[in-house]
PQR file of N, CA, C, O and H, with PARSE charges and radii, in Angstrom:
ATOM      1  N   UNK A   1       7.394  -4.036 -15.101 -0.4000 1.5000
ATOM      2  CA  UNK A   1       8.295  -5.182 -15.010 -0.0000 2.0000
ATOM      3  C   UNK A   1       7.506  -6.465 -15.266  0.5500 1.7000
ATOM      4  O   UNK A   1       6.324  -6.557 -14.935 -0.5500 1.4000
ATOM      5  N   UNK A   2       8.150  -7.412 -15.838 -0.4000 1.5000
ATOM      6  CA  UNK A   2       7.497  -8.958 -15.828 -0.0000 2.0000
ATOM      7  C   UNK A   2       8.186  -9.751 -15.143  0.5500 1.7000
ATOM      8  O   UNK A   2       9.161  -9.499 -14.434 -0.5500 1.4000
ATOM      9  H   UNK A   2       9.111  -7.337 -16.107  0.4000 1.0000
ATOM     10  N   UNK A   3       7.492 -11.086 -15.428 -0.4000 1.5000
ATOM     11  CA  UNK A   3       7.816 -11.903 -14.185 -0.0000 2.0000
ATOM     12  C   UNK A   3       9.153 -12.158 -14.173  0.5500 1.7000
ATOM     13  O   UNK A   3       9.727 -12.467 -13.128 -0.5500 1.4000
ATOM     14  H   UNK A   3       6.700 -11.290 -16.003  0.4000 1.0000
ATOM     15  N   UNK A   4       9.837 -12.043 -15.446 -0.4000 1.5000
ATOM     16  CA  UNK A   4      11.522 -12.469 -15.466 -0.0000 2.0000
ATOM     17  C   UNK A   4      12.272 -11.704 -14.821  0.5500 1.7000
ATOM     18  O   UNK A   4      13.202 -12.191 -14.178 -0.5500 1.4000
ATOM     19  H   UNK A   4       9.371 -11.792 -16.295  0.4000 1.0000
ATOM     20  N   UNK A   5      12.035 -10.263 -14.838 -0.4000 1.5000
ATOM     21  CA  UNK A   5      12.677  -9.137 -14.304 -0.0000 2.0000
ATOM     22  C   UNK A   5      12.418  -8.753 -13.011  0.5500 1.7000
ATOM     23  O   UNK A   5      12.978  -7.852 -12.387 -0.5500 1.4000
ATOM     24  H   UNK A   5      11.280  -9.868 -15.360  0.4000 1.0000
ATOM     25  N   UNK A   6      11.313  -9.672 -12.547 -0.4000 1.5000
ATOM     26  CA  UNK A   6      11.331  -9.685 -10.881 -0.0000 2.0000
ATOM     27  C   UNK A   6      11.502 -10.779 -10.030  0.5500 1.7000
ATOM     28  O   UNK A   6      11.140 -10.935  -8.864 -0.5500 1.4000
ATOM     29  H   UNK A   6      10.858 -10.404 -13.054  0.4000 1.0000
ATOM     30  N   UNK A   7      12.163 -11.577 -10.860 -0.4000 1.5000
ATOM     31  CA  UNK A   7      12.685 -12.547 -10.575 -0.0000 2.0000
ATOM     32  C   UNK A   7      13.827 -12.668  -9.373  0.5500 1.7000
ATOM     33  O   UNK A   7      13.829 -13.465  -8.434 -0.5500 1.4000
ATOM     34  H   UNK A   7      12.458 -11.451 -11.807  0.4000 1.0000
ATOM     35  N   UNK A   8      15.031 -11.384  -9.764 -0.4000 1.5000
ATOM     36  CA  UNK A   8      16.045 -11.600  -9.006 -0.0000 2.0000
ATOM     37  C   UNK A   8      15.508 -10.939  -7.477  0.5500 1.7000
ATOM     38  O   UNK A   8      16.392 -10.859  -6.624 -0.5500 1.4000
ATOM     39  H   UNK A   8      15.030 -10.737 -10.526  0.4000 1.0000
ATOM     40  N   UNK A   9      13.988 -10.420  -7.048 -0.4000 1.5000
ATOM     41  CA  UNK A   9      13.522 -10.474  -5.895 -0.0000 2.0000
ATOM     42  C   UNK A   9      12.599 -11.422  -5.327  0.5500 1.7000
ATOM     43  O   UNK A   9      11.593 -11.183  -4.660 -0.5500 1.4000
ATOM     44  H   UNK A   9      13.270 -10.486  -7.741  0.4000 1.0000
ATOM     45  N   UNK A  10      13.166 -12.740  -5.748 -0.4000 1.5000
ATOM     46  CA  UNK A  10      12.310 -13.798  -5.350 -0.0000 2.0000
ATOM     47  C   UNK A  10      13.193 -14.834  -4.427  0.5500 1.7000
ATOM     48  O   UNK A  10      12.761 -15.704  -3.670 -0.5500 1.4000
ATOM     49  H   UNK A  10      13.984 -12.935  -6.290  0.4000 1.0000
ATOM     50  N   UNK A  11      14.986 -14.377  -4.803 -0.4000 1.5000
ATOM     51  CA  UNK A  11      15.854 -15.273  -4.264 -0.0000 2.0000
ATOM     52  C   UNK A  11      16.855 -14.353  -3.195  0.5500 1.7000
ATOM     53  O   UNK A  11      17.109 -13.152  -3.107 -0.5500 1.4000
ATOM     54  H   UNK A  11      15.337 -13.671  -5.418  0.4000 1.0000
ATOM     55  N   UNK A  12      17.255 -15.507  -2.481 -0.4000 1.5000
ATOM     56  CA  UNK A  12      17.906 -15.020  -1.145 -0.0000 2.0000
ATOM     57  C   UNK A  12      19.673 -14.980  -1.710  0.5500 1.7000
ATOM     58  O   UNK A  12      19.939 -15.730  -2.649 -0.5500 1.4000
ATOM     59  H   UNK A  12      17.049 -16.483  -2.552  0.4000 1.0000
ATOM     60  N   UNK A  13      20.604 -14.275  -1.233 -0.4000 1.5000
ATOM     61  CA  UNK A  13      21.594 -13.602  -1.640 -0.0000 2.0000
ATOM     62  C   UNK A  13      22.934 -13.882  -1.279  0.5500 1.7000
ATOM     63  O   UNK A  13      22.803 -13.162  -0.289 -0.5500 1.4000
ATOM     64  H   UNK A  13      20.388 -13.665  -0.470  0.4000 1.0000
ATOM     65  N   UNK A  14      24.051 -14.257  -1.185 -0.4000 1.5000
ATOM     66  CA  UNK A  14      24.800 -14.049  -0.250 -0.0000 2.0000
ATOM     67  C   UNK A  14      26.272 -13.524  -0.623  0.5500 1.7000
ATOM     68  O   UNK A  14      27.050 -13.962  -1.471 -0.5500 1.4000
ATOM     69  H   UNK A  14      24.158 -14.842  -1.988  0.4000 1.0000
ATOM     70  N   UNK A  15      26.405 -12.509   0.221 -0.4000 1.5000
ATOM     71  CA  UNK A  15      27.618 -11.563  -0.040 -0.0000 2.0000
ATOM     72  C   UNK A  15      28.709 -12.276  -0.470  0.5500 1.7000
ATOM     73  O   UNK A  15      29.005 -13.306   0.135 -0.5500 1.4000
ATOM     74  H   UNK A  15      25.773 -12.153   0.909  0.4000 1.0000
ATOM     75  N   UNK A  16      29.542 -11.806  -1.676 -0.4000 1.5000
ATOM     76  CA  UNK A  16      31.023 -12.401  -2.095 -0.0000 2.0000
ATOM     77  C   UNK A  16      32.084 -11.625  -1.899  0.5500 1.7000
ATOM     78  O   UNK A  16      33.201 -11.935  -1.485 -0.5500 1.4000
ATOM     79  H   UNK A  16      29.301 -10.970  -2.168  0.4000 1.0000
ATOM     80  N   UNK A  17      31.501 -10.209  -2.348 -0.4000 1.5000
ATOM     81  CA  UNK A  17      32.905  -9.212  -1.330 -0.0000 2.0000
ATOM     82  C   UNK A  17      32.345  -8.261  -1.992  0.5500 1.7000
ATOM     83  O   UNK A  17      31.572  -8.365  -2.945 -0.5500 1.4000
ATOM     84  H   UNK A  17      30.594  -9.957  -2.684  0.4000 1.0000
ATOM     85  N   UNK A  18      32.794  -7.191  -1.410 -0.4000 1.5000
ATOM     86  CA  UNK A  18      32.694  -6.305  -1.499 -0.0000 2.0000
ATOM     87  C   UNK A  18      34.071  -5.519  -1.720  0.5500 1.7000
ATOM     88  O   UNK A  18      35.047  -5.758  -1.010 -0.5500 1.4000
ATOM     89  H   UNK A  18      33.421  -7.107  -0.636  0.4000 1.0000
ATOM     90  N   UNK A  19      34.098  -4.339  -2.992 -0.4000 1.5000
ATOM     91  CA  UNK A  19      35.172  -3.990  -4.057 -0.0000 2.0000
ATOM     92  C   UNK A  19      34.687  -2.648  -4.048  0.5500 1.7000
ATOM     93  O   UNK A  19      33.510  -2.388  -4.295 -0.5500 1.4000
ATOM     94  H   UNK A  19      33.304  -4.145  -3.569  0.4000 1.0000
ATOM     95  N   UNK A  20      35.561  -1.771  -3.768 -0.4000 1.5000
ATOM     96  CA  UNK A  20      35.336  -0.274  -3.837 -0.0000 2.0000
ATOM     97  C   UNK A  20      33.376   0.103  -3.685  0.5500 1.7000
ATOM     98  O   UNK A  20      32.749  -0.171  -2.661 -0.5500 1.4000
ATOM     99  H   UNK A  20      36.517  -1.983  -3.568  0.4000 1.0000
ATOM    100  N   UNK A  21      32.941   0.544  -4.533 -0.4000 1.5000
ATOM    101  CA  UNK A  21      31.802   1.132  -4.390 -0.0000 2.0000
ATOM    102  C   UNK A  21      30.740  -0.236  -5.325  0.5500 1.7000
ATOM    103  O   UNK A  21      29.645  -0.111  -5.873 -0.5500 1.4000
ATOM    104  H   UNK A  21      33.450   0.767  -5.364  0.4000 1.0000
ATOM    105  N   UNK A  22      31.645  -1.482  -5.179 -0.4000 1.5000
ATOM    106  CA  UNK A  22      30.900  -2.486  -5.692 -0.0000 2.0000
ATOM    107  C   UNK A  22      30.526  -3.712  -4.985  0.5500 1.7000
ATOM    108  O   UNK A  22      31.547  -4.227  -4.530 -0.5500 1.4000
ATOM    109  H   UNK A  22      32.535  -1.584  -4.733  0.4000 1.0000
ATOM    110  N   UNK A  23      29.335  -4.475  -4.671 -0.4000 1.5000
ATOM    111  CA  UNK A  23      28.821  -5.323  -3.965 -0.0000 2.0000
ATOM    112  C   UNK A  23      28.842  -6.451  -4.689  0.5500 1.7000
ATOM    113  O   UNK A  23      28.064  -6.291  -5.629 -0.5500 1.4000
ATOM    114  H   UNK A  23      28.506  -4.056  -5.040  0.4000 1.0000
ATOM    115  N   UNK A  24      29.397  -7.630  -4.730 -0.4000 1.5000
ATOM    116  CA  UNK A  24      29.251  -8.743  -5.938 -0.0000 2.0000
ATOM    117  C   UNK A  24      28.528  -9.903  -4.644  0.5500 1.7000
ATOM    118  O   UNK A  24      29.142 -10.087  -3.594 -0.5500 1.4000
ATOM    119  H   UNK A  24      30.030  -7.760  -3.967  0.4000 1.0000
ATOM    120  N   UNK A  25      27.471 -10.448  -4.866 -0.4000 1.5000
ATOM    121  CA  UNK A  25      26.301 -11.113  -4.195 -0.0000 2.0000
ATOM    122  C   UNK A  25      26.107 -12.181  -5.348  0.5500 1.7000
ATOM    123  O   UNK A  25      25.992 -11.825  -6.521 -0.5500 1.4000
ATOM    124  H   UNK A  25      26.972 -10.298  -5.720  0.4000 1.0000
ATOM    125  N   UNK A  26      26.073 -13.666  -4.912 -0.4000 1.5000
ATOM    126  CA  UNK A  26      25.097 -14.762  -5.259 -0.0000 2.0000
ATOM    127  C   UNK A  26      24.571 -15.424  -4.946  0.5500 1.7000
ATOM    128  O   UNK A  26      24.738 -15.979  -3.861 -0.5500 1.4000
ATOM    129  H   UNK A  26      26.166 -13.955  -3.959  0.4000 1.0000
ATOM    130  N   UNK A  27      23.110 -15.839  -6.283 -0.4000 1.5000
ATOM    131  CA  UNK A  27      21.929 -16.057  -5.993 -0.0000 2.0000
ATOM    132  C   UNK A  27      22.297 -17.667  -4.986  0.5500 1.7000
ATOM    133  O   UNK A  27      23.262 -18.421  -5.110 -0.5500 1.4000
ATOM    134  H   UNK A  27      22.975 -15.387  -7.165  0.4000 1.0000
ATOM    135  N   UNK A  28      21.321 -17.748  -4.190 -0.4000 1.5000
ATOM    136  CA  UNK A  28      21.603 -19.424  -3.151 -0.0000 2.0000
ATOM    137  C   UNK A  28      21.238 -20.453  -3.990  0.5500 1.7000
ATOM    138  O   UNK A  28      21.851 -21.513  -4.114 -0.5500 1.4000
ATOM    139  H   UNK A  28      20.536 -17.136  -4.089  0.4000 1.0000
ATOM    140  N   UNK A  29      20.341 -20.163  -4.502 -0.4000 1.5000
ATOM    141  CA  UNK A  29      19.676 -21.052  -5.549 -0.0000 2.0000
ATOM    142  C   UNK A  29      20.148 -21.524  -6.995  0.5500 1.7000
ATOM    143  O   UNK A  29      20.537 -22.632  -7.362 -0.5500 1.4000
ATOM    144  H   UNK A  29      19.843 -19.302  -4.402  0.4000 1.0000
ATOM    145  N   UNK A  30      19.966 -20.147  -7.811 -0.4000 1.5000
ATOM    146  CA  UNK A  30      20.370 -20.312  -9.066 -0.0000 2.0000
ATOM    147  C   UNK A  30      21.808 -20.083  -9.483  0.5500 1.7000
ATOM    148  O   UNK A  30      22.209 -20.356 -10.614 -0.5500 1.4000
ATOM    149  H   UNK A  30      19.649 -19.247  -7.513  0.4000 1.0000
ATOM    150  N   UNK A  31      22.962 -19.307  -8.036 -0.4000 1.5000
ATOM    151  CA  UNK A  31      24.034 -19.354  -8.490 -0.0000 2.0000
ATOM    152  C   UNK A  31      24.619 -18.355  -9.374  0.5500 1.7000
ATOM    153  O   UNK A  31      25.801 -18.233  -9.695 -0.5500 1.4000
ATOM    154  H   UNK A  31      22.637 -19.085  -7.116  0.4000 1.0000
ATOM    155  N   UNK A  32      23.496 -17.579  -9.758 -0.4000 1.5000
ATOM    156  CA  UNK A  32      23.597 -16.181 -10.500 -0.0000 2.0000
ATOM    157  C   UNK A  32      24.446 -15.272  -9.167  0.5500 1.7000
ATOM    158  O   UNK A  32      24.232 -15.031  -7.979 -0.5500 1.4000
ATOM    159  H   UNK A  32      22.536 -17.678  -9.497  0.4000 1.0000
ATOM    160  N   UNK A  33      25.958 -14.835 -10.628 -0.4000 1.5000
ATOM    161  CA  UNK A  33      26.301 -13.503  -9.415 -0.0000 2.0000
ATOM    162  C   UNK A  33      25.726 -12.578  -9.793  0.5500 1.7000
ATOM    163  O   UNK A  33      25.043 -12.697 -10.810 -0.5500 1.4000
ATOM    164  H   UNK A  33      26.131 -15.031 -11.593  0.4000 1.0000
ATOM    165  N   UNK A  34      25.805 -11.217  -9.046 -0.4000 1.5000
ATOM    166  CA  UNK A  34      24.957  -9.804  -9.686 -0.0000 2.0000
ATOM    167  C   UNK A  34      26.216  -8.632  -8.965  0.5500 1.7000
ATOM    168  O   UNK A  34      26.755  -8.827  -7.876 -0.5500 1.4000
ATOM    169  H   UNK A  34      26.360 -11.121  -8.220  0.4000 1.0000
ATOM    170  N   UNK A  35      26.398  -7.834  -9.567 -0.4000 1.5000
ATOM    171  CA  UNK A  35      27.279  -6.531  -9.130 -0.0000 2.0000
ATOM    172  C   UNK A  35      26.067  -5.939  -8.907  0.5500 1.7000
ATOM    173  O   UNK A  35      25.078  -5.972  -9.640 -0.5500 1.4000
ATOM    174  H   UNK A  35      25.960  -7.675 -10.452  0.4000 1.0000
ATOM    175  N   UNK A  36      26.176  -5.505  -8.064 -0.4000 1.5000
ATOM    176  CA  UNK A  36      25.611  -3.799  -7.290 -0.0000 2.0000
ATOM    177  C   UNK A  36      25.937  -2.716  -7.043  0.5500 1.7000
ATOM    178  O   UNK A  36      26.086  -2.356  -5.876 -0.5500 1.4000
ATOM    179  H   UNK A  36      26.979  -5.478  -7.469  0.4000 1.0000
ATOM    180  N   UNK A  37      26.121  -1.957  -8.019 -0.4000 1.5000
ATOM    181  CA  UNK A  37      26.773  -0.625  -7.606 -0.0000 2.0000
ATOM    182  C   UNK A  37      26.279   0.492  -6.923  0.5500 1.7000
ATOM    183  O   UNK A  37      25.217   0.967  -7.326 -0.5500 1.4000
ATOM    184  H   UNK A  37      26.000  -2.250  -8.967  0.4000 1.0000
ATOM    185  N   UNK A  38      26.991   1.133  -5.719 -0.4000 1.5000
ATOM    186  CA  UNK A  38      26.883   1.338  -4.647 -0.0000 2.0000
ATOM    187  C   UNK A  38      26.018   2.914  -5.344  0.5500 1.7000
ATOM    188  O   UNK A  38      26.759   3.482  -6.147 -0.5500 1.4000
ATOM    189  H   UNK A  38      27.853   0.747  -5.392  0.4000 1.0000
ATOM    190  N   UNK A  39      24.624   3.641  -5.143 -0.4000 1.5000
ATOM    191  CA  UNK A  39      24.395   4.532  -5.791 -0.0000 2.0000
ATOM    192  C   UNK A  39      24.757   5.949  -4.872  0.5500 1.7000
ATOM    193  O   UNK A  39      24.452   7.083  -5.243 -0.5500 1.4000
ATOM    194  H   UNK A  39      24.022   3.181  -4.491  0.4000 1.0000
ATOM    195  N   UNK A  40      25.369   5.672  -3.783 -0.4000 1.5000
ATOM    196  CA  UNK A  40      25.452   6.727  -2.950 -0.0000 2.0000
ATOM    197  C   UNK A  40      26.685   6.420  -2.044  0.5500 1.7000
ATOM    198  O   UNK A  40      26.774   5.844  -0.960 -0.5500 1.4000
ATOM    199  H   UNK A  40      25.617   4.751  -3.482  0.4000 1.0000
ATOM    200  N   UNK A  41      27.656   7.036  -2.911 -0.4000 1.5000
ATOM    201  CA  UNK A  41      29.081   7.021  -3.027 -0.0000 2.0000
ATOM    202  C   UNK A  41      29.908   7.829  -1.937  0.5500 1.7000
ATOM    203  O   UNK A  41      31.091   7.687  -1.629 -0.5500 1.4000
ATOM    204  H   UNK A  41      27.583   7.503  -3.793  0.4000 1.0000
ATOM    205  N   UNK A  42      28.629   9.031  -1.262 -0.4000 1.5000
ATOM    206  CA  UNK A  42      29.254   9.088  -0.024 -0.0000 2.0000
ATOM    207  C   UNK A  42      28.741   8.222   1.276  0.5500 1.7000
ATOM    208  O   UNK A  42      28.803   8.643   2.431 -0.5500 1.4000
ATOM    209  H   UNK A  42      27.668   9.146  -1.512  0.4000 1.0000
ATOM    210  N   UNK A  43      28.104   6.642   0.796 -0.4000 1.5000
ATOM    211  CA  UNK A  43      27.820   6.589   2.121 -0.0000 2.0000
ATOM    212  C   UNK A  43      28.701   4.917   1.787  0.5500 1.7000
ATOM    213  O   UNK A  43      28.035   3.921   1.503 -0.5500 1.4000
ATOM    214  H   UNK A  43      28.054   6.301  -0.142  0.4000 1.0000
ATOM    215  N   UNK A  44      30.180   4.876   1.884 -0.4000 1.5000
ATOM    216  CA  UNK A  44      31.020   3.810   1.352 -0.0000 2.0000
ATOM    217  C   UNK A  44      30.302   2.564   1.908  0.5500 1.7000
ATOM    218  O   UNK A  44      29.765   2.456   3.011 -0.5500 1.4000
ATOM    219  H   UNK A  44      30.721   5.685   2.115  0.4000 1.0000
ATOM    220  N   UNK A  45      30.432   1.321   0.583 -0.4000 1.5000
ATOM    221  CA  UNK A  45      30.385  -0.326   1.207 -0.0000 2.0000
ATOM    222  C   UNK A  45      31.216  -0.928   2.057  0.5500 1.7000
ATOM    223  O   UNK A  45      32.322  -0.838   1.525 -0.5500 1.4000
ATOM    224  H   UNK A  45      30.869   1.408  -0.313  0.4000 1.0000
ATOM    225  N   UNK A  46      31.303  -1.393   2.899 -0.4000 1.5000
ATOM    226  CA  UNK A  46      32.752  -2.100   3.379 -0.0000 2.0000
ATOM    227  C   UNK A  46      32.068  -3.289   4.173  0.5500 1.7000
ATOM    228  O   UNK A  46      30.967  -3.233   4.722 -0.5500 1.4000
ATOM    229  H   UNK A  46      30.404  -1.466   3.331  0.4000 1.0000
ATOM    230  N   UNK A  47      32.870  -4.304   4.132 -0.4000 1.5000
ATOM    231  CA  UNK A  47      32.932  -5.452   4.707 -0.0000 2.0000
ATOM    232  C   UNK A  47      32.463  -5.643   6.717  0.5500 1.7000
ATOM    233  O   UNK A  47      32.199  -6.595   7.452 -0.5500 1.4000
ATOM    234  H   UNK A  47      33.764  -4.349   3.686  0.4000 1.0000
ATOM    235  N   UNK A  48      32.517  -4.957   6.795 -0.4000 1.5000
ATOM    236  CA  UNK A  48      31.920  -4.955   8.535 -0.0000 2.0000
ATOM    237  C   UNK A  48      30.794  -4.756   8.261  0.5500 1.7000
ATOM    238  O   UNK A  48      30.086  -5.582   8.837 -0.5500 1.4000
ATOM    239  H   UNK A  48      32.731  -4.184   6.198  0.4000 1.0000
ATOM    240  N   UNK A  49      30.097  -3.906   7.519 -0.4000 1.5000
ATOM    241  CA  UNK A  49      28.582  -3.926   7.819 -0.0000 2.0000
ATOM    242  C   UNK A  49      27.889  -5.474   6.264  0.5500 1.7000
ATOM    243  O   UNK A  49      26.819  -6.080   6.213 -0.5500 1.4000
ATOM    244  H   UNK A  49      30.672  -3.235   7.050  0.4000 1.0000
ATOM    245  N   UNK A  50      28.825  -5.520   5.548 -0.4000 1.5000
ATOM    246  CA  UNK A  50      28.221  -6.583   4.382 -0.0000 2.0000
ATOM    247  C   UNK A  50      29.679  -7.663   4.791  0.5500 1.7000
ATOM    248  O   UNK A  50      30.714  -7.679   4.125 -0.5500 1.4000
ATOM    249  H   UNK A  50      29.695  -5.027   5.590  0.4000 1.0000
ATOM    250  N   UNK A  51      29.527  -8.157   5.522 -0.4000 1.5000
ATOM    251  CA  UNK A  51      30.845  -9.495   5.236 -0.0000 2.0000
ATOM    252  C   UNK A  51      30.473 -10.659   4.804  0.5500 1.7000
ATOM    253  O   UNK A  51      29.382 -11.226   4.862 -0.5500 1.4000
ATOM    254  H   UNK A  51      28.686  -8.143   6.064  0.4000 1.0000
ATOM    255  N   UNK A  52      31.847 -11.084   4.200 -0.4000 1.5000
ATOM    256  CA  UNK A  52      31.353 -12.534   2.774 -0.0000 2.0000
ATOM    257  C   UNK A  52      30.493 -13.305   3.873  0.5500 1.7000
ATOM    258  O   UNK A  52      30.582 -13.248   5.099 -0.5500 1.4000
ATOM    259  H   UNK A  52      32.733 -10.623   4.153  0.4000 1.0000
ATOM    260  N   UNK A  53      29.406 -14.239   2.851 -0.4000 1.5000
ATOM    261  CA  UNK A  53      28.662 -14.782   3.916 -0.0000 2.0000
ATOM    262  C   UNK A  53      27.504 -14.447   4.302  0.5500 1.7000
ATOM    263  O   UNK A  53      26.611 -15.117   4.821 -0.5500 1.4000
ATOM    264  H   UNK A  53      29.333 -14.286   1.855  0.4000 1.0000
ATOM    265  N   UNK A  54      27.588 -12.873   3.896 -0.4000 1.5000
ATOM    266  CA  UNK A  54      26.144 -13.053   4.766 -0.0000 2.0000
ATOM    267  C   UNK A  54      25.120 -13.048   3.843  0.5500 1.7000
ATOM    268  O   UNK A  54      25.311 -12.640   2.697 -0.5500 1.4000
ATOM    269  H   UNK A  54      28.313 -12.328   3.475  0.4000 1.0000
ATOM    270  N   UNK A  55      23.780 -13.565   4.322 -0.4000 1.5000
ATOM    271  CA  UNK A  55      22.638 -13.792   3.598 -0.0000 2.0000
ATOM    272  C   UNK A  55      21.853 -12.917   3.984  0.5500 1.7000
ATOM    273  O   UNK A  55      21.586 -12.625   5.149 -0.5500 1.4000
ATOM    274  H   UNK A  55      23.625 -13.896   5.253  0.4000 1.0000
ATOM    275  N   UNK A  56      21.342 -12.338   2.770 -0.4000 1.5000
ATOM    276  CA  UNK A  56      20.145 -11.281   2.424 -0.0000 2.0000
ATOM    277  C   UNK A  56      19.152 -11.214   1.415  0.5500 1.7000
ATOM    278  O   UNK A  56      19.356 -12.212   0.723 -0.5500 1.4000
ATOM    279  H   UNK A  56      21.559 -12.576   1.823  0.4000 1.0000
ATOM    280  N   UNK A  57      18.211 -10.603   0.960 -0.4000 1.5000
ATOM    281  CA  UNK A  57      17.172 -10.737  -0.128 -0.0000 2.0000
ATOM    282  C   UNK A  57      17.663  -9.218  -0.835  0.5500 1.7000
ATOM    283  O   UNK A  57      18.574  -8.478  -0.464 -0.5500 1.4000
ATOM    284  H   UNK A  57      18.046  -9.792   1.521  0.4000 1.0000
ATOM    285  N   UNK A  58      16.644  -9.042  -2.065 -0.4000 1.5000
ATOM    286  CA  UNK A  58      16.932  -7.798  -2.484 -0.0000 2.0000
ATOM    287  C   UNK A  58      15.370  -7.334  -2.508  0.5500 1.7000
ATOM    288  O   UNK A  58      14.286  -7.901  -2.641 -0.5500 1.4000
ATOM    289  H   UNK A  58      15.905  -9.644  -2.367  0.4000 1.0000
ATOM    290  N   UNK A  59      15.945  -5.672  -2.259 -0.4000 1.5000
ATOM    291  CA  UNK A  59      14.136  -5.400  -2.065 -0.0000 2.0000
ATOM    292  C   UNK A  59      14.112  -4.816  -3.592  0.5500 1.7000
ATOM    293  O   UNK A  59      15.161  -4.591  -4.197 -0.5500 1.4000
ATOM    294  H   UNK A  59      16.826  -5.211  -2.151  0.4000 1.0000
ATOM    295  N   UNK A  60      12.501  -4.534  -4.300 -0.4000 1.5000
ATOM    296  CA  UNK A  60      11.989  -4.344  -5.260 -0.0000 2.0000
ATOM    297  C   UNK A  60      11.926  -2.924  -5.056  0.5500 1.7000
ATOM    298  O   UNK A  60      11.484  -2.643  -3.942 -0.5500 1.4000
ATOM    299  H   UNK A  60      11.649  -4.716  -3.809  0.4000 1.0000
ATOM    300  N   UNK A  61      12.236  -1.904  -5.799 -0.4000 1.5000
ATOM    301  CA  UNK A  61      12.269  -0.575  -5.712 -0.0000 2.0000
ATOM    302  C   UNK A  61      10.950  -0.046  -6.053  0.5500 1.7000
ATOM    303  O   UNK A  61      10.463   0.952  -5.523 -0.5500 1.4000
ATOM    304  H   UNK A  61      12.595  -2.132  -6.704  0.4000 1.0000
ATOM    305  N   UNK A  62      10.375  -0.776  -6.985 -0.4000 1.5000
ATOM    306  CA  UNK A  62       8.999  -0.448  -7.677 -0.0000 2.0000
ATOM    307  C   UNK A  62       7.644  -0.465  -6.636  0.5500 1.7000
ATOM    308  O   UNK A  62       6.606   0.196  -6.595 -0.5500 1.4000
ATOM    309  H   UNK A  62      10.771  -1.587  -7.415  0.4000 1.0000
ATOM    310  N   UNK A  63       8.151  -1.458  -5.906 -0.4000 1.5000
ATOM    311  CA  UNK A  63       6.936  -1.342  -4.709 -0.0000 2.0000
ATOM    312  C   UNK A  63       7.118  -0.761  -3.179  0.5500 1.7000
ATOM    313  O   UNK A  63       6.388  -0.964  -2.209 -0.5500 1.4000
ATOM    314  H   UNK A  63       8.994  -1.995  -5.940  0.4000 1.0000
ATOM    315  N   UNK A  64       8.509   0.148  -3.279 -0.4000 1.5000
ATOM    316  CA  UNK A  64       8.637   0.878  -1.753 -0.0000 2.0000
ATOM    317  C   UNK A  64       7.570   2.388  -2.387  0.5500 1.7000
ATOM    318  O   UNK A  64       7.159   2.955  -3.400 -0.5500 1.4000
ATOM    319  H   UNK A  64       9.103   0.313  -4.067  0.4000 1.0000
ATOM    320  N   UNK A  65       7.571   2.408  -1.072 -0.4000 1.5000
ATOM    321  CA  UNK A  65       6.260   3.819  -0.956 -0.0000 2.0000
ATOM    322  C   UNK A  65       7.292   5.139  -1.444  0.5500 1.7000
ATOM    323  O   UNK A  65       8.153   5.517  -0.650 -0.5500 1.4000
ATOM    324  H   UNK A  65       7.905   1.947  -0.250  0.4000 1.0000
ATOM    325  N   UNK A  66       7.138   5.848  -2.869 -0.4000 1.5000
ATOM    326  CA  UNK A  66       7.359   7.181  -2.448 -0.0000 2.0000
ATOM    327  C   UNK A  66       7.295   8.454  -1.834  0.5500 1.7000
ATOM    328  O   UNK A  66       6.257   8.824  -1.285 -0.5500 1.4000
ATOM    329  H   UNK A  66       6.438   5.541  -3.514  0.4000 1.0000
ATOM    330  N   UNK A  67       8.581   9.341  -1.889 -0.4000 1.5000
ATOM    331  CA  UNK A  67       8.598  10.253  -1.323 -0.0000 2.0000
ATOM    332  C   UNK A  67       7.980  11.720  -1.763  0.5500 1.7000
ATOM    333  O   UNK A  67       8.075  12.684  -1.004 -0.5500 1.4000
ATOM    334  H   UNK A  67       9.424   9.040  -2.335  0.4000 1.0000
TER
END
């Protein structure tokens, strides 16, 4: 990855709603929205555990420890 593409883990997030197995989040800063699609479809998104509003980061997949 380069620096552009790790970019969107540099900014803080905040939930816009959440849509079937889809998360729509924007950036605080730059105002960028981003869809997130949910990759594990039996474990559903819903609004009680992500409600509009709330602020979060995104983690970098490339640097969690594998299994």
């Amino acid at each position: 990855m380069n620096e552009h593409d790790t970019a969107i883990f540099q900014e803080q997030y905040r939930v816009i709603a959440v849509d079937g197995d889809h998360l729509l989040i924007r950036g605080v800063q730059s105002g960028r929205i981003l869809t997130i699609v949910n990759p594990q479809p039996e474990t559903p998104l819903n609004e009680r555990d992500l409600p509009p509003g709330k602020l979060g980061i995104l983690a970098d997949p490339s640097t969690e420890p594998q299994n």
